[in-house]
N, C-alpha and C positions, 0 to 999 in steps of 0.2 A: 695484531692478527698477521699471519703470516701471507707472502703474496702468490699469486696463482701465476706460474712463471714459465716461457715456451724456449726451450735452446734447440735455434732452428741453425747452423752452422752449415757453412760448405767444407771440402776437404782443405786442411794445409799441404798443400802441394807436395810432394815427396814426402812428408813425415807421414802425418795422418790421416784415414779416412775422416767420411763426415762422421760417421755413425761412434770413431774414437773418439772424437776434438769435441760434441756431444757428450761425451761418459767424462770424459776429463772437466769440462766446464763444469757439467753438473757437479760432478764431485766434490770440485773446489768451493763451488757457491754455498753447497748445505754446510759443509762446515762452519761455517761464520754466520749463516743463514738456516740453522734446521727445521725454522718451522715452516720455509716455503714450500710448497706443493712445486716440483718439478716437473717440465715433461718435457720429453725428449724428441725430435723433429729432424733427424737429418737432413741437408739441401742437396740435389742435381739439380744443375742448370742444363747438362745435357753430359758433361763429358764424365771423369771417373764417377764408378757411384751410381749414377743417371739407373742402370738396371735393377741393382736388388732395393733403390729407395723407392721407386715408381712402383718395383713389382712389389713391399712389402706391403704399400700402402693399396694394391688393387688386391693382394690375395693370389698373385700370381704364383707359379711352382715351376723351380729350376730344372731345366734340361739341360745338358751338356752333349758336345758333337764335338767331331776331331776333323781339327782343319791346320792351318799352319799361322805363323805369325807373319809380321810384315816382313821378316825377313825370310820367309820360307822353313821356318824351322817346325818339324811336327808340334802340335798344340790339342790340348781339350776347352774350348771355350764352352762358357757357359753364357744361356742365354733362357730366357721364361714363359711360361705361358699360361695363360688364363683361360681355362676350357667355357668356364660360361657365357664371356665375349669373343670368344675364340680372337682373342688378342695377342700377339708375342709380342715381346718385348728384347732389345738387342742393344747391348752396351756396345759399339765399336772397340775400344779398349779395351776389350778383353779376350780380342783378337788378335786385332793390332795395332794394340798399343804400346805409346813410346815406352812406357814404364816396364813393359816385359822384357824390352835388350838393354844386354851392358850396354852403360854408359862410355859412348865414343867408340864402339865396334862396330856402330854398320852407319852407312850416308844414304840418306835420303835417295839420291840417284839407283841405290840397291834395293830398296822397300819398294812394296807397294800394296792395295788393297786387296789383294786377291782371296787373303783369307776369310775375307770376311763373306765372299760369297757362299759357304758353306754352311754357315750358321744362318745365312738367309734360306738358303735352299730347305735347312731343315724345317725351318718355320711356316714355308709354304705347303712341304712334303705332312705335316702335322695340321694343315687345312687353314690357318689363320687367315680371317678373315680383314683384317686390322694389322698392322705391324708399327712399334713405336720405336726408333733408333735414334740412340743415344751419340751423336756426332768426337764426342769431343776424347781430348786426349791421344788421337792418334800419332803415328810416329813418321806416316807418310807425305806423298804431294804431289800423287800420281793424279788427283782429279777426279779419284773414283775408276780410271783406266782394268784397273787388276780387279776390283770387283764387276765391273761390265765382262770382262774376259770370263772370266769363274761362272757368269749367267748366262754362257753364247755367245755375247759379240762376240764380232771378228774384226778385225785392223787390217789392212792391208799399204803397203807400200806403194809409189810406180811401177813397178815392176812385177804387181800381184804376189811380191812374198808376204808372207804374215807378220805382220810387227806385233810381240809378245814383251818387251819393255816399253816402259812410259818414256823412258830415256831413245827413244828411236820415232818418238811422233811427229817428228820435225818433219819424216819424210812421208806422212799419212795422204793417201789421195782417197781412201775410199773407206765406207764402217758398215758393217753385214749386221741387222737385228737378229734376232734369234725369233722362232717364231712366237712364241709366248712372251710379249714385251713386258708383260707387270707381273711381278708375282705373287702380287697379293690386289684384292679390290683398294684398297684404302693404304698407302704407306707415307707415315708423317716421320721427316726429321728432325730429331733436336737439335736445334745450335744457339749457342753463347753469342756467338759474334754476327755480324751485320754484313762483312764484306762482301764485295764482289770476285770473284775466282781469281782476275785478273786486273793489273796498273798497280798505281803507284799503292794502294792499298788490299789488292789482291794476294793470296794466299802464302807466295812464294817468297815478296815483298818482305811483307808482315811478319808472318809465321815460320816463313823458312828458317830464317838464323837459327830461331829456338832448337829446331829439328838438324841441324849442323850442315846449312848451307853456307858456303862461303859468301863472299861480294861478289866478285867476280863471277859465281855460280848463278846468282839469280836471273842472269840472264837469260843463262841456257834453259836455267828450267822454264822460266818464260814463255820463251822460244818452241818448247814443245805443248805445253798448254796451249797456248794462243794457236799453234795448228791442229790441235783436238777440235777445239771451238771451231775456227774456220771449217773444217770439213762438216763436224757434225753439230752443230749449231751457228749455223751464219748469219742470223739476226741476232745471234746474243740474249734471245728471249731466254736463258738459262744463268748465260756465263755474269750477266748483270743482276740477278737477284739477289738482294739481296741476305746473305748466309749461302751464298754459294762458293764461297773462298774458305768456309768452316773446315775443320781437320785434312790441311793439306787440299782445297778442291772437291772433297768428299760428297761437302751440298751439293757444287755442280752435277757429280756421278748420280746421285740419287735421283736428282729432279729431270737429267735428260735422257738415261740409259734403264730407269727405273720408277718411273712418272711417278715421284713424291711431291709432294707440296710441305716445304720446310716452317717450320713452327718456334717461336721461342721455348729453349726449354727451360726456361723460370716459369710459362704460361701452362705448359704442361705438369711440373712438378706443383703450383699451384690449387691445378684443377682436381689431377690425382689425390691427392691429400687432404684436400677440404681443407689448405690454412686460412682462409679469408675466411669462412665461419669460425675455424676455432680461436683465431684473433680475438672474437667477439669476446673471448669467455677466460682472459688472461690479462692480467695487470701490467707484466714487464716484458718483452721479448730479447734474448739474448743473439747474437748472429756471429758471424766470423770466417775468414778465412787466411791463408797462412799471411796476404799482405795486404793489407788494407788501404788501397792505395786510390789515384783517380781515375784509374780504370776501373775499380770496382762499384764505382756509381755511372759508369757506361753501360748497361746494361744488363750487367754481370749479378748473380743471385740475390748478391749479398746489397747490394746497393738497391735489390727491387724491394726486398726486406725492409728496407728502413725507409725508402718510397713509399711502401704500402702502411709503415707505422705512422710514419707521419700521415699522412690522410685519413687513417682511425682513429689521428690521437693518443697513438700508443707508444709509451717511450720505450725506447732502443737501445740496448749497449752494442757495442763492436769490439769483439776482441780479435788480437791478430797476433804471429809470429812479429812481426815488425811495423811500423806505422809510419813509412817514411813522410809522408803530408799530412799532419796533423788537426791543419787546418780545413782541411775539405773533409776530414770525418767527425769532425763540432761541427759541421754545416749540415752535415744528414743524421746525425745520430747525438744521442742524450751525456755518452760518457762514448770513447774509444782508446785505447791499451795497446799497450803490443806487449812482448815478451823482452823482444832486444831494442833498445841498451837498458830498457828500465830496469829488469833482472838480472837478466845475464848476458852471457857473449851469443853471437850466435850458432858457436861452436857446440858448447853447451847446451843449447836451445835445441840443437838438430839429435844431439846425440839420447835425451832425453825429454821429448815434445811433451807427451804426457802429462808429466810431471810439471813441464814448466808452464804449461795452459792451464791445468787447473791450480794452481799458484797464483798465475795472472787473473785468475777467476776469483778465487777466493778476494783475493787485492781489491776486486772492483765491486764486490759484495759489502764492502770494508767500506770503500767509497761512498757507495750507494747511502748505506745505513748514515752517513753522516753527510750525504746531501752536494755533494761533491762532484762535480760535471767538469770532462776533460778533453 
């Protein structure tokens, strides 16, 4: 009898969405495998994705509004909504997000969140009652600064001029609310990560290199954070929650300038989807993301995946672009794969993902049938 099988995958980071690395798994598995009953599950933990998996699985319907990206470039983002919970739904990412600029054309110290207050606006301006934002993947590190600006605040200097870059907060003495401080009754953020805005594991720290801050740079950005906070959060009752260091500082924005209360989003992707029930009613679950690594059992989708298999008893494959620590993904899961070096280069691997995941799929279909754990 064939097995009742869920390929619930996150995206491989620059190749694939989740909803491809899905079609490609499947694909691979029934070949070797055709009498398994398949089904397909895409993951958001919070960053790409986060919007049309959440909204396919609510019933939600796209909107789009024209706002700019993190670099200020005109943009149409799209963003969703659910008339019957008068719910929206808002990928940051698809604002401003890093994947929308050439790669090494703008620095961090140029970006900031600004555009994304337009896609919030709209969501307020369309009556949502609820708003659920998708944190991750952004390309900034302003703190949430330029989407405060975009909703009213105002910044001001010593001197009462108006400070309009995140790169000028150093000199902050003062911050004006707008009078409408929330724009929605209820707004929850998704975030992946734990940290705090700021120190040694703070946003800048962490995440900045990824987003092309130098060494020498962290400082400064630092330096303008930390006087955001002092002005307008002086107990830190913000700047220390933790996911407040999520997408460049973004958590911070949201939860001080925006009164969110931040959420994990494997908790929300979870709930959305009803996978703990449909777990009940599946033999094998597939997972994956591009690197299967020990941060993806920190709290990251893919490792809450095979947390939640293990505790139903349900065994787990992991496939991945690469598997650099092999050994901590035989500690959480049943079988784990990568693409490179077992197949091919990962020149090859990038240039056709597709192809080589469900390959690597099919391989472990191969495995499976003959009992084989790796």
């Amino acid at each position: 009898m064939g097995l009742r099988i869920l390929v619930v995958p996150d995206k491989f980071k620059g190749t694939l969405t989740a909803q491809a690395a899905a079609a490609a798994i499947a694909d691979g598995w029934r070949r070797t495998r055709p009498s398994d009953v398949v089904e397909l599950q895409p993951m958001s933990d919070g960053g790409d994705g986060f919007g049309e998996i959440v909204s396919r699985a609510m019933g939600a319907k796209p909107r789009v509004v024209a706002t700019v990206d993190a670099a200020h470039r005109p943009r149409r983002a799209t963003w969703w909504w659910h008339a019957a919970s008068h719910t929206a739904i808002i990928e940051s990412a698809n604002s401003i997000g890093l994947a929308l600029l050439p790669t090494g054309n703008y620095h961090p110290f140029a970006l900031d969140t600004f555009g994304l207050g337009a896609v919030v606006l709209a969501a307020a301006r369309q009556g949502a009652e609820r708003c659920l934002v998708g944190l991750g993947g952004s390309a900034t590190n302003d703190a949430g600064f330029g989407l405060a600006r975009a909703l009213g605040w105002r910044f001001w200097d010593e001197n009462g001029g108006p400070i309009e870059r995140w790169t000028q907060l150093a000199g902050l003495t003062r911050v004006q609310s707008p009078k409408k401080r929330r724009p929605f009754p209820k707004l929850v953020g998704a975030v992946d990560v734990k940290n705090p805005l700021l120190g040694v594991r703070g946003a800048s720290r962490i995440y900045g290199p990824q987003k092309g801050l130098q060494p020498n740079e962290i400082t400064v950005a630092e330096r303008h954070l930390r006087r955001l906070v002092r002005v307008s959060d002086p107990r830190q009752n913000y700047a220390k929650t933790p996911g407040a260091g999520a997408a460049g500082g973004l958590g911070f924005g949201l939860l001080r300038f925006l009164g969110a209360r931040l959420e994990p989003g494997f908790d929300l992707f979870l709930r959305h989807t009803r996978l703990r029930e449909r777990l009940k009613g599946v033999d094998l679950v597939i997972t994956g993301e591009g690197s299967l690594d020990r941060s993806s059992f920190m709290g990251k989708g893919v490792g809450e995946i095979a947390r939640l298999c293990r505790q139903m008893r349900l065994p787990c494959i992991g496939l991945a672009g690469v598997v650099p620590e092999p050994e901590v993904g035989r500690r959480w899961l049943n079988y784990a794969a990568g693409i490179t070096p077992t197949l091919t280069s990962p020149e090859h691997a990038k240039a056709a993902p597709d192809e080589w995941l469900s390959r690597l799929a099919e391989r472990a279909a191969t495995a499976w049938d003959s009992g084989a754990e790796s």
